[in-house]
Residue, then its C-alpha position, 0 to 999 in steps of 0.5 A: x500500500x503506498x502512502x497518500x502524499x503529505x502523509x507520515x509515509x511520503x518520504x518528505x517528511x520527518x528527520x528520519x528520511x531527508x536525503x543526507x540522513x537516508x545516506x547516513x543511515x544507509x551506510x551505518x546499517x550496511x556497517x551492522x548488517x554483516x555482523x548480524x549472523x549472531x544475534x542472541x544478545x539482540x534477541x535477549x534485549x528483544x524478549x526483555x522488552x516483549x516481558x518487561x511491556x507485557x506485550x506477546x511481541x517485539x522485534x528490532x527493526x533496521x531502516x535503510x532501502x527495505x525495512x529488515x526485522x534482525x531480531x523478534x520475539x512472539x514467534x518465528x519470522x521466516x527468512x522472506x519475511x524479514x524483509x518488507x518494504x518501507x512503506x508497509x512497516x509501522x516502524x518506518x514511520x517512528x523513523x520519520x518522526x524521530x521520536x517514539x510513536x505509541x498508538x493504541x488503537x491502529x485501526x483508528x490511528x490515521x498515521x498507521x491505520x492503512x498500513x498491512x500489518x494493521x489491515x490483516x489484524x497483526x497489530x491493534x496497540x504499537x510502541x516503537x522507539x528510534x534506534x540513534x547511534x552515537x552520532x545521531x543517525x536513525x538506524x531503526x526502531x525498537x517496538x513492541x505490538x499487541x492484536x488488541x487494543x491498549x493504552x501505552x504508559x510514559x513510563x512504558x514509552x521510558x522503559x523502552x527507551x531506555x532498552x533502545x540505548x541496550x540495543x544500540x549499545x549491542x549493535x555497534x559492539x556486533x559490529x565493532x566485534x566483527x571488524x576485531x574479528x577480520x583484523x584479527x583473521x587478517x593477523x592469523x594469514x601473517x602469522x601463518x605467512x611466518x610473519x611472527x619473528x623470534x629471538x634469543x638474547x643472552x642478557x650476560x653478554x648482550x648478544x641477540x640471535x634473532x631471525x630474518x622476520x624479525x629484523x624486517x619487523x625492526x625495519x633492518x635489513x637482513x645481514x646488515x646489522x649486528x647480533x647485539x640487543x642495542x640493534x633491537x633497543x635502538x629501534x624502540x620508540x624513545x618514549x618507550x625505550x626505558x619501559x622495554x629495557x625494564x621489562x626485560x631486565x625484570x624478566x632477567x632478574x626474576x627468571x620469569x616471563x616477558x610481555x611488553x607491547x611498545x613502539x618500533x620506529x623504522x626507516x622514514x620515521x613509519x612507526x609500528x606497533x610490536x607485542x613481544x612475549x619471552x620466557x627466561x630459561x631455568x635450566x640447561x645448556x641455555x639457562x639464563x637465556x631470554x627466549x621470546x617471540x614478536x609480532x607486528x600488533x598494529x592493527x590488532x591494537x587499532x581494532x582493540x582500540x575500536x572495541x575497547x571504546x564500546x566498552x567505555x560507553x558501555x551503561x554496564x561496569x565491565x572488566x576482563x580478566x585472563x586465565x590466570x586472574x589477571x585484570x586485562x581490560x577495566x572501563x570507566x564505569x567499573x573503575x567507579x563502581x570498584x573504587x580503584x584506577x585502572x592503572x592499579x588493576x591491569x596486569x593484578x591478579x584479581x584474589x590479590x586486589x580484593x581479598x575479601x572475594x576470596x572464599x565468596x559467592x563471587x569466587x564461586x561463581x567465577x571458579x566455577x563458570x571458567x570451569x564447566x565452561x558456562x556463562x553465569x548471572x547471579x546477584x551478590x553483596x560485596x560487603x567492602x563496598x557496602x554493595x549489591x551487585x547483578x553479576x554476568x559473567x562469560x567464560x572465553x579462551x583467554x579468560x573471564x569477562x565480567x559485566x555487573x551494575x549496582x543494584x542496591x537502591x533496587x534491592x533495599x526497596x525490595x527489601x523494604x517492600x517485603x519488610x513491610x508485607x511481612x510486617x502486614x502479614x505479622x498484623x494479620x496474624x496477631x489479629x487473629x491470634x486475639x480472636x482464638x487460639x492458633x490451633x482453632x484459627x489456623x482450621x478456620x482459615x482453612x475453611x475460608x480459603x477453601x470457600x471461595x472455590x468451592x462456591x465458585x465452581x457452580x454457577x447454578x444458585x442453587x449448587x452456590x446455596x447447597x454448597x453453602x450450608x455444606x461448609x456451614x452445617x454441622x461445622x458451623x452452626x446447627x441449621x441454615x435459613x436463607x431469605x431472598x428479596x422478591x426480586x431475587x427470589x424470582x430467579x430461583x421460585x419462578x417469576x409469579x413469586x408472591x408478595x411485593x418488594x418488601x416481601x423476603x422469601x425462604x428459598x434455602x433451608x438446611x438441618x444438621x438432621x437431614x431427615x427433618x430438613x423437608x418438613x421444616x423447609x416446607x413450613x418455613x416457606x408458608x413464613x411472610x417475611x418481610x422487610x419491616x420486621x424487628x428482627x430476623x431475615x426481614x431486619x436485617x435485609x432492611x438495615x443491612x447489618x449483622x443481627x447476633x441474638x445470644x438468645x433469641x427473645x421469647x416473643x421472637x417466633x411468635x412475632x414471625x410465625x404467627x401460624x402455630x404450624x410455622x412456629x414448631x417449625x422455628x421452634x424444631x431448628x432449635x433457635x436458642x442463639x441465632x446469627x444473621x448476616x446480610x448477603x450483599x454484592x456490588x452494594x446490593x442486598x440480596x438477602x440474608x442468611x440466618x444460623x441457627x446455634x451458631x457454635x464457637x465464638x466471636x471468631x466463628x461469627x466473623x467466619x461466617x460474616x465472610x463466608x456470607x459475603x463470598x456466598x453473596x458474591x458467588x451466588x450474584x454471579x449464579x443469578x447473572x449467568x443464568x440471566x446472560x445465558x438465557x438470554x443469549x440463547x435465545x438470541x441465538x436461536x432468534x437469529x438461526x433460521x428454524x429450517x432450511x427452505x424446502x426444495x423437492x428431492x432434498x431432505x434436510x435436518x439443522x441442529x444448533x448447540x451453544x456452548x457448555x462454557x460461557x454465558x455468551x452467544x458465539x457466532x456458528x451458524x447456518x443459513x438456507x436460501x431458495x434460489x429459483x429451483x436451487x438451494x443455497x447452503x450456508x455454514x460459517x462461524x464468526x470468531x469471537x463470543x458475545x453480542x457483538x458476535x452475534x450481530x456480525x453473525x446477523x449482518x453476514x448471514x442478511x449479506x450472504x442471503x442478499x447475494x445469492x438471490x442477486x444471483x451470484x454463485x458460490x466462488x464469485x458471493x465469497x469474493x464479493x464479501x471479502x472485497x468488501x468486508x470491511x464496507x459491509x461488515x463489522x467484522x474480524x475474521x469469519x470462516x464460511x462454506x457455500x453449497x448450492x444444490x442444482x437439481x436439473x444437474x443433481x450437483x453441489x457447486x462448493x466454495x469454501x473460506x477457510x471452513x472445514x471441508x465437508x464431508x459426503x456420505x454416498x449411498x455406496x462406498x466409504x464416506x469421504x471429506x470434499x477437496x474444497x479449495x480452502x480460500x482465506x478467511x472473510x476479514x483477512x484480504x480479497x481473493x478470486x475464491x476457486x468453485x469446486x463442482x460434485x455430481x450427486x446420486x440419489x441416496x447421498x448425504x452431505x453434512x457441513x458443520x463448524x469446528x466446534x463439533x470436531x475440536x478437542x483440546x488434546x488433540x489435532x483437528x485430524x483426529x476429530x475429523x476421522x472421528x465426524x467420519x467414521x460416524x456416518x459410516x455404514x449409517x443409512x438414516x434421514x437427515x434428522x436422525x443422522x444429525x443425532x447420531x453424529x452428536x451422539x458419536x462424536x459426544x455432543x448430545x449434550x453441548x460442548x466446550x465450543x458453539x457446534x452447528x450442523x446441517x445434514x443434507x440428503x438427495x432423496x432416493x425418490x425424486x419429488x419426494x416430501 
């Protein structure tokens, strides 16, 4: 798609794409590219961002001619897909504006909302930031998208900036890396080329054997100059003469090794670098002696130079350590944060600079890193420093490297955070401790932890009261009354519940005594309850207040129970003490709950004062799903057809289940169109759950019926609708299969959109799924959708579905599908028993986890047949 002009995407517009910054940035990212055969560090800083953002996606974007992704996270990008044109990519566009873009809703964001990543349903939210390197040039874009919408934070939007500097940070240490390496490879074919020299110098007389290279290394020329060590010296650079003398009369006098790096100055005054390494000899003929090698390290220590200043600009404290435990390199940063100059850590071995690591977690994480050879992150105090540190440390051939940062402001709030969640949960405990003993406490928590789940796992108001009075009774109390206002008590009694609002109807009774629990039940119903009594149900739905009587007043039940028969019937629950508590969700009363002796003391009453809440909670959300479920049912069936038109020679049987999970409508569905002596058949299924589902089921299916009597075929209706879905529908995504029946050539013509194939069933022979060419969705993006005809023999049955009749989670659809088949197998049925088999079979008699549609067709034996 090409951008409008004096759009976002016109390429005249922004920092990112005048005509000096495009050749910037194209020579800095053909700099990156070739570097980029690794990428593991970039795909760390990748998925950071992806967990740190809460975002299921992410990816790190360079911009030159194309846009090439070099890193993502939230699933694997093919390698043809790594690169796309500028004009197509969401991150070109915060390169053009040189600043982070957070879009929330890129279907309603004019700068991206044409975009293909947003038209196909790839992105809905996107954050991205651009990608500056250390001289200001727009490299790319760091960014991170969701398929729904969201709202992006400042402090998002700073967290990503802040890995952008990471990522930069990792691409020129890939790049700078990469150049080390070729000089590095260029320094191996010299070696190889025996561009190494050697030498062998006794310090007694001065006298120096040293081979041709070496001489041409010195800028002699060979058989012109003397066997002396002042041949060597003199080349020296004179600033680093002295320090060379030194080295090797330190060698000398401690029998030990040689390693000096210094200047040689040859003919014409060309100055190079040498890197000299010797060892004394200890014993033998030669003892005393100074045997050593010398290179040409020029180069080399111009690419040391490149790499050491990544280092240096390096965020993170950092330093490399040899095989022996010596300091080869230090930056600014962990001079800091280590309190010394690098000048007295060079060449010092590590235990001997600190001591106090000697024996630690550092120690051993260091020891044992080098040892099996493996990279290691742990965080550890260094209690000299009075500091906490986060600790990567990488194994290599020539050592250890070592990055680490501070982190003790970060773990001091931590540890002022758990301090004072501690300090909560000590509360909590003394407060409970003040209530009963530990032991009586401790089992009455339990109880209360186990509540919730108990009465959450129904969502049927009568399970959530059975459940209950199952935690109440006996273990609580000797018996459970519960009253609902009129209102409420109407989902469970029916809708003609007698009385008016200030009417409280017993819906529920319990009795520790389950024999007597009927009759007590059945008296208790006869009560009029109401919201103007003293006390009681009544009351306390009134007031809204827990009701404790440590003895119930004499007067009490005949005041509620006038009639003698509903007073025994109080007096049998053995009503000497009595709890009540009011049930009341989302600032709603909806009735109250009565315990009769309840047992324990103030402990016991606070329980069932949060038992009372959880169960209003629980059974509010019952009434509520039932509500929604009813409804949505029959919004459902209002909008299927009843049956499909009938056609003669045809006989057809429709089923519709909703789903067994969920309240919400969902969007399979059917539909049948009499076109002239044809039939059309329709079968589709629109992603998603709820009203909005089902009103795009309602558009699709008024469209589909619209078009086919405009005449259009199966192939040509499909293309029509994806051409224009996002005109004609509000609509995502939606699979739909077309089957129009001809009856002058007894043929399906088939057209499918992503749906499942359908499967034939002939009067003879095995049944078998229809090779339908499976066009893309309707929602994704226009095709010409190919049309497949089948010829039809009296006696066949065709059955189209959705896939919620053949999925299962544990499986593949392949399974279910050879399930559907074998179902039908052998069976010789009418359309309507078919279509109960195959529920049957494959255990949908009942519903399932998913919406399921089916649609049973048969080609009668007898043309012209009812």
């Amino acid at each position: 798609m090409l951008p409008a002009p004096g759009s976002p995407h016109d390429g005249a517009a922004g920092p990112g794409l005048d005509a000096e910054g495009r050749e910037r940035r194209h020579a800095a990212v053909r700099r990156l590219l070739p570097a980029l055969d690794d990428t593991v560090g970039l795909d760390r800083l990748t998925r950071l961002a992806a967990l740190l953002l809460d975002a299921p996606r992410a990816q790190v974007s360079l911009i030159s001619d194309v846009q090439v992704v070099v890193s993502s996270h939230g699933g694997q990008l093919p390698p043809e897909q790594r690169r796309g044109p500028l004009e197509d990519s969401l991150c070109t566009v915060t390169v053009q504006g040189g600043r982070p873009l957070a879009v929330g809703d890129a279907l309603l964001d004019a700068r991206v909302s044409g975009l293909p990543p947003v038209v196909r349903g790839a992105v809905r939210a996107y954050l991205g930031v651009p990608l500056r390197d250390s001289s200001g040039t727009l490299l790319g874009a760091l960014c991170v998208h969701d398929v729904t919408p969201r709202v992006w934070s400042p402090q998002q939007v700073g967290v990503l900036a802040e890995l952008a500097e990471s990522v930069v940070a990792e691409l020129e240490l890939r790049a700078v890396t990469g150049e080390a390496s070729a000089s590095a490879t260029r320094l191996g074919l010299a070696l190889e080329a025996a561009d190494i020299g050697s030498f062998d110098l006794d310090p007694s007389t001065g006298a120096l054997s040293w081979d041709e290279r070496l001489i041409r290394l010195f800028g002699h020329q060979p058989g012109s100059v003397d066997a002396h060590v002042d041949s060597l010296t003199r080349r020296v650079h004179p600033e680093d003469r002295e320090r060379v003398v030194e080295a090797i009369e330190r060698a000398v006098a401690t029998s030990g090794e040689l390693a000096s790096e210094f200047r040689v100055v040859r003919g014409g005054g060309d100055v190079r670098w040498v890197e000299a390494r010797g060892r004394v000899l200890e014993g033998g003929a030669r003892r005393g002696r100074l045997l050593g090698v010398a290179y040409d390290s020029t180069e080399l220590r111009a690419a040391r130079d490149r790499f050491a200043r990544v280092l240096e600009s390096m965020g993170e404290a950092f330093f490399a350590l040899d095989r022996d435990w010596r300091f080869t390199y230090v930056n600014r940063r962990a001079e800091r944060l280590l309190g010394r100059p690098r000048e007295e850590l060079l060449g010092a071995v590590l235990w001997e600079e600190f001591p106090e690591a000697v024996g630690s977690q550092f120690e051993e994480h260091y020891r044992g890193a080098v040892e099996r050879d493996e990279p290691v992150t742990f965080e550890q105090v260094y209690e000299p420093l009075d500091s906490r540190f986060d600790v990567s440390a990488w194994p290599g051939p020539d050592g250890l490297s070592v990055y680490f940062r501070e982190i003790s402001h970060r773990w001091l709030a931590e540890q002022e955070r758990e301090r004072a969640y501690a300090e909560r949960e000590q509360a909590v405990v003394e407060r409970e401790r003040a209530y009963a003993s530990a032991e009586a406490a401790a089992a009455r928590l339990a109880l209360l932890a186990d509540a919730s789940t108990r009465l959450a796992e129904s969502l049927e108001p009568r399970q959530v009261l059975e459940r209950l009075t199952d935690l109440v009774v006996p273990a609580l109390g000797a018996a459970v009354v519960v009253g609902l206002v009129a209102d409420t008590a109407a989902s469970l009694l029916g809708p003609d519940v007698p009385g008016g609002p200030d009417r409280v109807h017993v819906v529920h009774v319990a009795h520790a005594s389950g024999e007597r629990r009927e009759t007590i039940a059945a008296s208790l119903a006869e009560l009029s309850l109401s919201t103007d009594d003293e006390l009681g149900l009544g009351s306390v739905v009134r007031t809204g207040r827990v009701e404790w009587l440590p003895s119930v007043p004499p007067g009490a039940l005949a005041a509620l129970a006038p009639d003698p028969a509903s007073r025994a019937a109080l007096q049998a629950m053995d009503l000497q003490s009595a709890l009540t508590v009011p049930l009341v969700n989302r600032g709603r009363v909806l009735g109250a709950l009565t315990v009769a002796h309840p047992s324990g003391g103030a402990v016991d009453r606070a329980l069932l004062g949060d038992l009372a809440g959880r169960a209003a909670v629980a059974l509010d959300n019952a009434l509520l799903y039932g509500a929604e479920r009813r409804t949505g049912i029959t919004l459902q069936r209002s909008l299927l057809p009843g049956e499909v038109p009938v056609v003669p020679g045809l006989a057809t049987a429709a089923r519709y289940l909703p789903g067994a999970a969920g309240a919400f409508v969902g969007g399979d569905w059917y539909q049948g169109v009499r076109v002239g002596d044809g039939l059309l058949l329709a079968m589709g299924d629109v992603m998603g759950h709820g009203m909005r589902s089902a009103a795009r089921m309602g558009q699709l299916r008024a469209i589909v019926a619209t078009l086919a009597l405009e005449g259009h075929p199966p192939g040509r209706l499909l293309t029509r609708l994806a051409e224009n879905a996002s005109v004609l529908l509000d609509l995502d995504l939606a699979t739909l299969l077309l089957a129009h029946y001809d009856p002058a050539a007894l043929s399906l013509t088939l057209a499918s959109a992503g749906h499942p194939p359908p499967l034939l069933a002939p009067l003879e022979g095995p049944p078998r799924f229809l090779e339908v060419d499976p066009g893309p969705p309707i929602g994704t993006f226009a095709v010409e959708y190919e049309e497949t005809v089948v010829p039809l023999t009296a006696g066949d049955t065709l059955v189209l579905y959705t896939d919620g009749l053949v999925e299962e989670r544990a499986e593949s659809l392949d399974v279910g599908l050879e399930r559907l088949r074998r179902s039908v197998e052998g069976v010789r049925l009418p359309p309507h028993q078919v279509a109960d088999h195959v529920l049957a079979a494959l255990g949908r008699g009942s519903g399932a986890a998913d919406d399921v549609a089916l649609l049973v067709v048969s080609l009668l034996l007898e043309q012209g047949a009812a």
